[in-house]
C-alpha positions as CSV (number, residue, x, y, z in Angstrom):
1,X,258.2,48.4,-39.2
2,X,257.4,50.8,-36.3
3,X,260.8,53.4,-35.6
4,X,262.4,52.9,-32.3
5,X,262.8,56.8,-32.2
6,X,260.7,60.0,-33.3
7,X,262.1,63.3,-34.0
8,X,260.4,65.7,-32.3
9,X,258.3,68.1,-33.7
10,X,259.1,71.7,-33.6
11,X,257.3,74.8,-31.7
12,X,256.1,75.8,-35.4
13,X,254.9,72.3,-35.7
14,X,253.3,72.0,-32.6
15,X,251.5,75.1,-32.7
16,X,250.2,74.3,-36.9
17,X,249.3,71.2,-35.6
18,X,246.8,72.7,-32.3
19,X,245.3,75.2,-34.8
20,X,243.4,72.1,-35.9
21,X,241.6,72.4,-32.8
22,X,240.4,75.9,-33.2
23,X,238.9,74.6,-36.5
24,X,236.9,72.1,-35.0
25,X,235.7,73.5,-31.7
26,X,234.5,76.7,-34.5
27,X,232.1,74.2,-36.0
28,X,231.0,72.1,-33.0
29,X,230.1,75.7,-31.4
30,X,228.7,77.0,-34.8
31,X,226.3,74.0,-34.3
32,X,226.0,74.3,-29.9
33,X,225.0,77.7,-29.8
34,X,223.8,78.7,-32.5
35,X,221.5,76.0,-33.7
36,X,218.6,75.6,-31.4
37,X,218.6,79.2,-31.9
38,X,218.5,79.2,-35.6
39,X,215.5,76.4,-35.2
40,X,213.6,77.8,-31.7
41,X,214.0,81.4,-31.5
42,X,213.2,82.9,-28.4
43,X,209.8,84.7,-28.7
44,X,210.8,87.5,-28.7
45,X,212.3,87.3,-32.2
46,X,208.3,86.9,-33.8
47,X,210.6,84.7,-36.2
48,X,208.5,81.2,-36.4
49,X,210.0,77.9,-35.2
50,X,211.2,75.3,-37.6
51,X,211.2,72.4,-35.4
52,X,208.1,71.2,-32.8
53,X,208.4,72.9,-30.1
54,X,206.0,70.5,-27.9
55,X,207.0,67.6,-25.5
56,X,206.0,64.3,-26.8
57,X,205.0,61.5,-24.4
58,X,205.5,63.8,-21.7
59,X,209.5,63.5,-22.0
60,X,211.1,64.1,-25.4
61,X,211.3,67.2,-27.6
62,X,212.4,67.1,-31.1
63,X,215.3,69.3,-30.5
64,X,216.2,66.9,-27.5
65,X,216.2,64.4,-29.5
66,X,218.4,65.3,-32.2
67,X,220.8,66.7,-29.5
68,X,220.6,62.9,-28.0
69,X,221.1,61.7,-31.3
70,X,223.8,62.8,-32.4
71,X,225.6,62.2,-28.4
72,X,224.7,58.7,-29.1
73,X,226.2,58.5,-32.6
74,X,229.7,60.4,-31.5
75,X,229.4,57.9,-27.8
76,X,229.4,54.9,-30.3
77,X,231.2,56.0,-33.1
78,X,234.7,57.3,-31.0
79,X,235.7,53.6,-29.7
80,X,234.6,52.2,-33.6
81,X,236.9,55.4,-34.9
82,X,239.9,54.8,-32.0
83,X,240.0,50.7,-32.9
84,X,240.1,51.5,-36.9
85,X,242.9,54.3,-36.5
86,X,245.1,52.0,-34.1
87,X,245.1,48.7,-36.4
88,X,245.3,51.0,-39.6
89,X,248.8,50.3,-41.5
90,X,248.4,53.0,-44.5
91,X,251.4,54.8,-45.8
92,X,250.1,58.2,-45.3
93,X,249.8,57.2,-41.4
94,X,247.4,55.7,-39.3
95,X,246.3,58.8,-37.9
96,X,247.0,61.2,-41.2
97,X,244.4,59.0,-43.2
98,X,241.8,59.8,-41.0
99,X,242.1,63.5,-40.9
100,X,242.5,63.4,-44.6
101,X,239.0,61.7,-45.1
102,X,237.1,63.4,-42.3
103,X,238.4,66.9,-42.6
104,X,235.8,67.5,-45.7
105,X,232.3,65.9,-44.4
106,X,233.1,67.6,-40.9
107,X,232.5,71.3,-42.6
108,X,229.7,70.3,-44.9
109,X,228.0,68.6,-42.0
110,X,227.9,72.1,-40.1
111,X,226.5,73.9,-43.4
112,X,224.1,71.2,-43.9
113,X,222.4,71.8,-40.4
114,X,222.1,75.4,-41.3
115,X,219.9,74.1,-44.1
116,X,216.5,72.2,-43.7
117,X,214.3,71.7,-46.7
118,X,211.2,73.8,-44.9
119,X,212.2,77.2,-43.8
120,X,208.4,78.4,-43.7
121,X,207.3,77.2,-40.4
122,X,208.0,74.0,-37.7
123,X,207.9,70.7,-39.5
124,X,208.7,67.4,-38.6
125,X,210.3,67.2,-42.0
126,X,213.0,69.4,-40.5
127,X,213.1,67.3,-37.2
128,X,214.5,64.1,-39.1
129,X,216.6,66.6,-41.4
130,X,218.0,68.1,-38.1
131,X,218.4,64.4,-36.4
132,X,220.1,63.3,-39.5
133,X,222.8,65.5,-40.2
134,X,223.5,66.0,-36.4
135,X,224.5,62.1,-36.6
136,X,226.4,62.4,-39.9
137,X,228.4,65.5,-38.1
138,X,229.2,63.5,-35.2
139,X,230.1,60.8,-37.1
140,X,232.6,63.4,-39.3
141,X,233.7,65.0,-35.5
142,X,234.6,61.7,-34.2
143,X,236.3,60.6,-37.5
144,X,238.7,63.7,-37.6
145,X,239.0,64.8,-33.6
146,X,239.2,61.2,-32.3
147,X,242.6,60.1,-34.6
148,X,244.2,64.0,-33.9
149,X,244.1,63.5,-30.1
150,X,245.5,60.2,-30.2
151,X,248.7,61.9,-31.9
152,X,248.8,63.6,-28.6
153,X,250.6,61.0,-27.3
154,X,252.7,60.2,-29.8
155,X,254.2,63.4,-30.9
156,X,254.1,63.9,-27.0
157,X,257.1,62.1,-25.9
158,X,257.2,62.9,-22.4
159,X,254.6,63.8,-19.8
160,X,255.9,67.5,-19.7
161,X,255.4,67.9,-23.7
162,X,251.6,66.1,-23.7
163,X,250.9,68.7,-20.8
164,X,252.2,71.8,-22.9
165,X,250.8,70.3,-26.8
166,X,247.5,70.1,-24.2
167,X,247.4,73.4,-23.1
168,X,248.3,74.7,-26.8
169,X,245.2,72.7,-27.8
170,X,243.5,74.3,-25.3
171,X,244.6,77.5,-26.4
172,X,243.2,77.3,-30.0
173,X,239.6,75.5,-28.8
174,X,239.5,78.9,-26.9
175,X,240.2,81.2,-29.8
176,X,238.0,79.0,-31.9
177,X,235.1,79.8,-29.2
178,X,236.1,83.4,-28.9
179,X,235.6,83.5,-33.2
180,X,232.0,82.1,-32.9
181,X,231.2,83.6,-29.7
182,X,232.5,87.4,-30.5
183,X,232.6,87.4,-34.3
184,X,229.8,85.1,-35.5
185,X,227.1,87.6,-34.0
186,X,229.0,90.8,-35.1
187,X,229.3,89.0,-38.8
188,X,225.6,87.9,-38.8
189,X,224.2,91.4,-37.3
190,X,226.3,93.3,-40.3
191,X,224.6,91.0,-42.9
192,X,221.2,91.8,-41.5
193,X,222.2,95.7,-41.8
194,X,222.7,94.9,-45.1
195,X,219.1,93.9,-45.8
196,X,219.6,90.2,-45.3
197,X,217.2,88.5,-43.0
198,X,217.9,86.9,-39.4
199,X,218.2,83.1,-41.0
200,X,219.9,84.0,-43.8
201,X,222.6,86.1,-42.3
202,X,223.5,83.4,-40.1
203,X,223.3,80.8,-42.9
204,X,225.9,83.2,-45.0
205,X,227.9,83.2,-41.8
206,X,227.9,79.4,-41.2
207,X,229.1,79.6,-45.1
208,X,231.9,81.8,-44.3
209,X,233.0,80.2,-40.9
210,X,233.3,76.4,-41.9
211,X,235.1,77.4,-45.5
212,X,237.3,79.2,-42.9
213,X,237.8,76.0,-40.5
214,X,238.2,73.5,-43.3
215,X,241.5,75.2,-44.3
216,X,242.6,75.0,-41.1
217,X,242.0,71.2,-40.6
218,X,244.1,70.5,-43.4
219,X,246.4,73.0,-42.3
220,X,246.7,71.2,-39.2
221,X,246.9,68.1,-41.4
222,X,249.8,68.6,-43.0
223,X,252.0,70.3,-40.1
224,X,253.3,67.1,-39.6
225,X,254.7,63.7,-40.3
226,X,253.7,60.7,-38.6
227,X,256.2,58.4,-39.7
228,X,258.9,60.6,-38.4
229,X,257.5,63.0,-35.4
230,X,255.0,60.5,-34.0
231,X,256.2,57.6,-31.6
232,X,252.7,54.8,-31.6
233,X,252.0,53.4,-28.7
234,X,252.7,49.7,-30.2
235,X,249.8,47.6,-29.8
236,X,248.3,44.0,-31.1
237,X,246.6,43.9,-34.5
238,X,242.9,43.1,-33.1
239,X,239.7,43.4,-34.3
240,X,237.5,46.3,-33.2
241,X,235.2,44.8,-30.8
242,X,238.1,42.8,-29.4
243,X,239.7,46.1,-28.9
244,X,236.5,47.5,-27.5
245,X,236.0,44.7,-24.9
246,X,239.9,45.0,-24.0
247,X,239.4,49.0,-23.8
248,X,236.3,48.9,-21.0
249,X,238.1,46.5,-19.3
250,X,240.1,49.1,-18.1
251,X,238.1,50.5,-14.6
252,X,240.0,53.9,-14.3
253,X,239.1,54.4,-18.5
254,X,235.3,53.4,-17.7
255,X,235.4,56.0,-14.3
256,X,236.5,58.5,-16.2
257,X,235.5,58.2,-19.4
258,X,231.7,58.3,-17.4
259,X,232.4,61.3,-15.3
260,X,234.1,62.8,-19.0
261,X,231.1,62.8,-19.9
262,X,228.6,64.3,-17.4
263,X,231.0,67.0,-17.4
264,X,231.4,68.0,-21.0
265,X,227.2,67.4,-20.5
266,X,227.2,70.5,-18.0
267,X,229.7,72.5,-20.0
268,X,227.8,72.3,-23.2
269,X,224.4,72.9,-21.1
270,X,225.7,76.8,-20.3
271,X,227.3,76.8,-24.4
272,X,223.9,75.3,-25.3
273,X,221.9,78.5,-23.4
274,X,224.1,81.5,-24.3
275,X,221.7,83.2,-26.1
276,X,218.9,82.8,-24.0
277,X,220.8,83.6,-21.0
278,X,221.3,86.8,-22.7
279,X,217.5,87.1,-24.3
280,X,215.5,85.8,-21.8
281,X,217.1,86.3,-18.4
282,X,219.1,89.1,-19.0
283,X,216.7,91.1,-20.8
284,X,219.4,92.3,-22.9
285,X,220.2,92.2,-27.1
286,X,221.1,89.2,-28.5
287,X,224.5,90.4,-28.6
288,X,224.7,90.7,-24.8
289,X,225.8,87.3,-25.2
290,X,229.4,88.6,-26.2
291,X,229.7,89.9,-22.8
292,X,229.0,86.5,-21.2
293,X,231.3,83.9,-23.4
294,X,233.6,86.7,-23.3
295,X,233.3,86.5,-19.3
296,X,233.9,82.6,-19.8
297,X,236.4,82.5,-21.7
298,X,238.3,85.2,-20.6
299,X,238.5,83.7,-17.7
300,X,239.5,80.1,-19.0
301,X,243.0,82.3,-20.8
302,X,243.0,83.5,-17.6
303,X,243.4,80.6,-15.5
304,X,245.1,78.8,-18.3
305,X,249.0,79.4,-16.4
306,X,247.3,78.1,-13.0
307,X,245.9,75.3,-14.0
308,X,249.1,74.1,-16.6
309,X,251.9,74.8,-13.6
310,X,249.3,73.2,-10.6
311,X,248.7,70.2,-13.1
312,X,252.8,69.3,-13.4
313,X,252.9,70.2,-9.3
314,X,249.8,68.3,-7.8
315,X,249.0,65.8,-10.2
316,X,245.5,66.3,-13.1
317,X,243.4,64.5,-10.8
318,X,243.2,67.0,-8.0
319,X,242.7,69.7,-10.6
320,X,239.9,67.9,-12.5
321,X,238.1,67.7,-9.4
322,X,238.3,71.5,-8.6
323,X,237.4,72.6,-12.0
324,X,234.2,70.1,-11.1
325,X,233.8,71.5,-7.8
326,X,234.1,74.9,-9.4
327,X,231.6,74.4,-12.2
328,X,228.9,72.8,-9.7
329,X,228.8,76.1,-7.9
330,X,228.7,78.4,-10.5
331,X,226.2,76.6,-12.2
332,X,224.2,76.1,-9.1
333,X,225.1,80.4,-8.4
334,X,223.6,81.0,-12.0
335,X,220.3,79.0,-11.4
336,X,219.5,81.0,-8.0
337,X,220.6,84.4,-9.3
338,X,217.9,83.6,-12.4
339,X,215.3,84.8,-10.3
340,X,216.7,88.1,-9.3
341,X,219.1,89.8,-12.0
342,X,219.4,93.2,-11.1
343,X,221.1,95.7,-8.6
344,X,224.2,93.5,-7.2
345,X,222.7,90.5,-8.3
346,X,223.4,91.2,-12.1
347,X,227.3,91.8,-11.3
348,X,227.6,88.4,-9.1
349,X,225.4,86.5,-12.1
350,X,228.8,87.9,-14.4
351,X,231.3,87.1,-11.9
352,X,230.0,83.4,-12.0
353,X,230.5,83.4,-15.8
354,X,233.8,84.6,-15.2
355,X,234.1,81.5,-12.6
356,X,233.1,79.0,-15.2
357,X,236.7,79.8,-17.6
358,X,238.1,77.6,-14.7
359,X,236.4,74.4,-14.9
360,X,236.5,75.3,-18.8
361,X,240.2,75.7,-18.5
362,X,240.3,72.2,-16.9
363,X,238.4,70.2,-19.2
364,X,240.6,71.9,-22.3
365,X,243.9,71.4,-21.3
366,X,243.7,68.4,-18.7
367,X,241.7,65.7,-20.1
368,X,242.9,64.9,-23.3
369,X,246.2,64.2,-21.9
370,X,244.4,62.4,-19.1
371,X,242.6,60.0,-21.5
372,X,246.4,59.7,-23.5
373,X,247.8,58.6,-20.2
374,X,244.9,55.8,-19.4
375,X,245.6,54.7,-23.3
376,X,249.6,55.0,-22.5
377,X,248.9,52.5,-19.4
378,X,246.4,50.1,-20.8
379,X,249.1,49.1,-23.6
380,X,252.0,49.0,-21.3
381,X,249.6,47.0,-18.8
382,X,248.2,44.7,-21.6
């Protein structure tokens, strides 16, 4: 029997329970920035490659693929995860369940990506290795992440307190990102001082970072009880395609859920090229790519206060659409400058990584509680 009233979490709660998301976002970046390093370093690195690095059929490449893969398995997977969580009746919680079982194979998928059976050259042994566990991690991402945001809304019992759990989730994400960003290369170069070569410094890392987020998912895990701090949206037992076909019926969920998508695309296209921004068209150390997620995300805590008090004021629609706005000029900024990074030009190419912590601060804190409020109306509309 589903309770008529929840007891609301408290601030402890609330903030064990976001630290969940600095676990994650650490292993999703682990695998986003440094993994098509780890497979195609930049030449300048005489390390060899252990992927293909050639364009087959005069479109894909192997490590586009595996990138693609894995999108596609997490795209399918997260409605599949999101109908079995909602019709779940366990006694642990229909949401607890789920980050019980997916807590585990979400940090051995990151170590096993770090690991491919040929570490000796480019093989297309690796490829299907890389292709393989990239699904099996997104499959792990979508079984934990997908269950804890959909407690957003229900230990969120007002519009106000989604907003604020939001930004608090928003908050970790960023200090998981400032971990991998700032102390993954730091870790990694001290192992290679040590006498430990480039690959296996970073697979010791990996080691150390994912035995680090794993404690923290179950952390997060436990911070709470869904039977008395959660309120469930109460919905119809259906079956999962049934669910799916009522779920895309919803127009503003398909808008949204499409444009979602093209812009965690562009976000993850300047994660995805950290390291060569640094490499290649900076010209700096590899560890010049410090300066620049530190630029980024810096700039997200920054305009973290805006874009939380603007949000309650305005409405998260107008604000989603600046941070677009915002990240479509910095992005297109970044490209031009690429052709001329020096004298002024290298200190404007920085202030547009600085730019970029505002569409990142909108996608953190604004569209989970976006996507709880489309969920919120398709029940009461149903």
């Amino acid at each position: 029997m589903v309770q008529k009233t929840a007891v609301s979490l408290p601030v402890s709660g609330q903030m064990l329970y976001a630290s969940g998301s600095a676990a994650f976002t650490m292993l999703e970046r682990l695998i986003l920035l440094y993994m098509p390093f780890y497979y195609l370093p930049p030449r300048e690195y005489n390390l060899p490659n252990l992927i293909p690095d050639r364009t087959y059929l005069g479109l894909v490449t192997v490590l586009g693929m595996t990138l693609l893969v894995g999108r596609l398995f997490d795209g399918f997977s997260d409605p599949v995860i999101a109908s079995l969580s909602d019709n779940n009746r366990s006694k642990l919680g229909r949401r607890k369940l789920f980050l019980i079982i997916g807590g585990l194979p979400l940090a051995l998928a990151t170590l096993l990506v770090f690991h491919p059976p040929d570490l000796e050259g480019a093989s297309l042994l690796n490829g299907l290795w890389l292709g393989l566990f990239m699904a099996f991690f997104y499959l792990a991402f979508t079984s934990y992440v997908n269950p804890y945001l959909a407690l957003l809304t229900e230990l969120g019992h007002s519009n106000s307190l989604r907003i604020n759990l939001s930004t608090m989730i928003a908050f970790f994400g960023l200090v998981g990102m400032v971990l991998v960003a700032v102390l993954f290369p730091l870790l990694a170069a001290s192992l290679q001082e040590a006498g430990f070569g480039l690959r296996t410094a970073y697979r010791y890392s990996v080691w150390i970072f994912a035995a680090f987020a794993f404690i923290i998912l179950y952390a997060a895990t436990l911070s709470f009880k869904e039977r008395v701090h959660c309120m469930p949206a109460i919905a119809p037992q259906l079956g999962t395609w049934i669910s799916l076909r009522h779920t895309f019926k919803i127009k503003p969920f398909r808008i949204f859920l499409g444009g979602e998508m093209f812009l965690q695309f562009a976000m993850n296209m300047v994660t995805l090229s950290l390291i060569y921004y640094a490499v290649v068209l900076f010209q700096r150390e590899e560890r010049f790519m410090i300066v620049l997620a530190g630029l980024t995300i810096g700039g997200a805590l920054i305009f973290f206060p805006l874009v939380n008090l603007v949000a309650k004021k305005v409405g998260k629609k107008k604000v989603i659409t600046s941070g677009v706005l915002s990240l479509s000029f910095s992005g297109l900024a970044i490209f031009l400058l690429s052709f001329n990074m020096t004298g002024i030009f290298f200190y404007i190419s920085l202030a547009m990584f600085f730019l970029a912590g505002f569409p990142l601060a909108v996608l953190t804190i604004l569209v989970n509680p976006t996507i709880a409020d489309l969920a919120r109306a398709g029940f009461t509309s149903k």
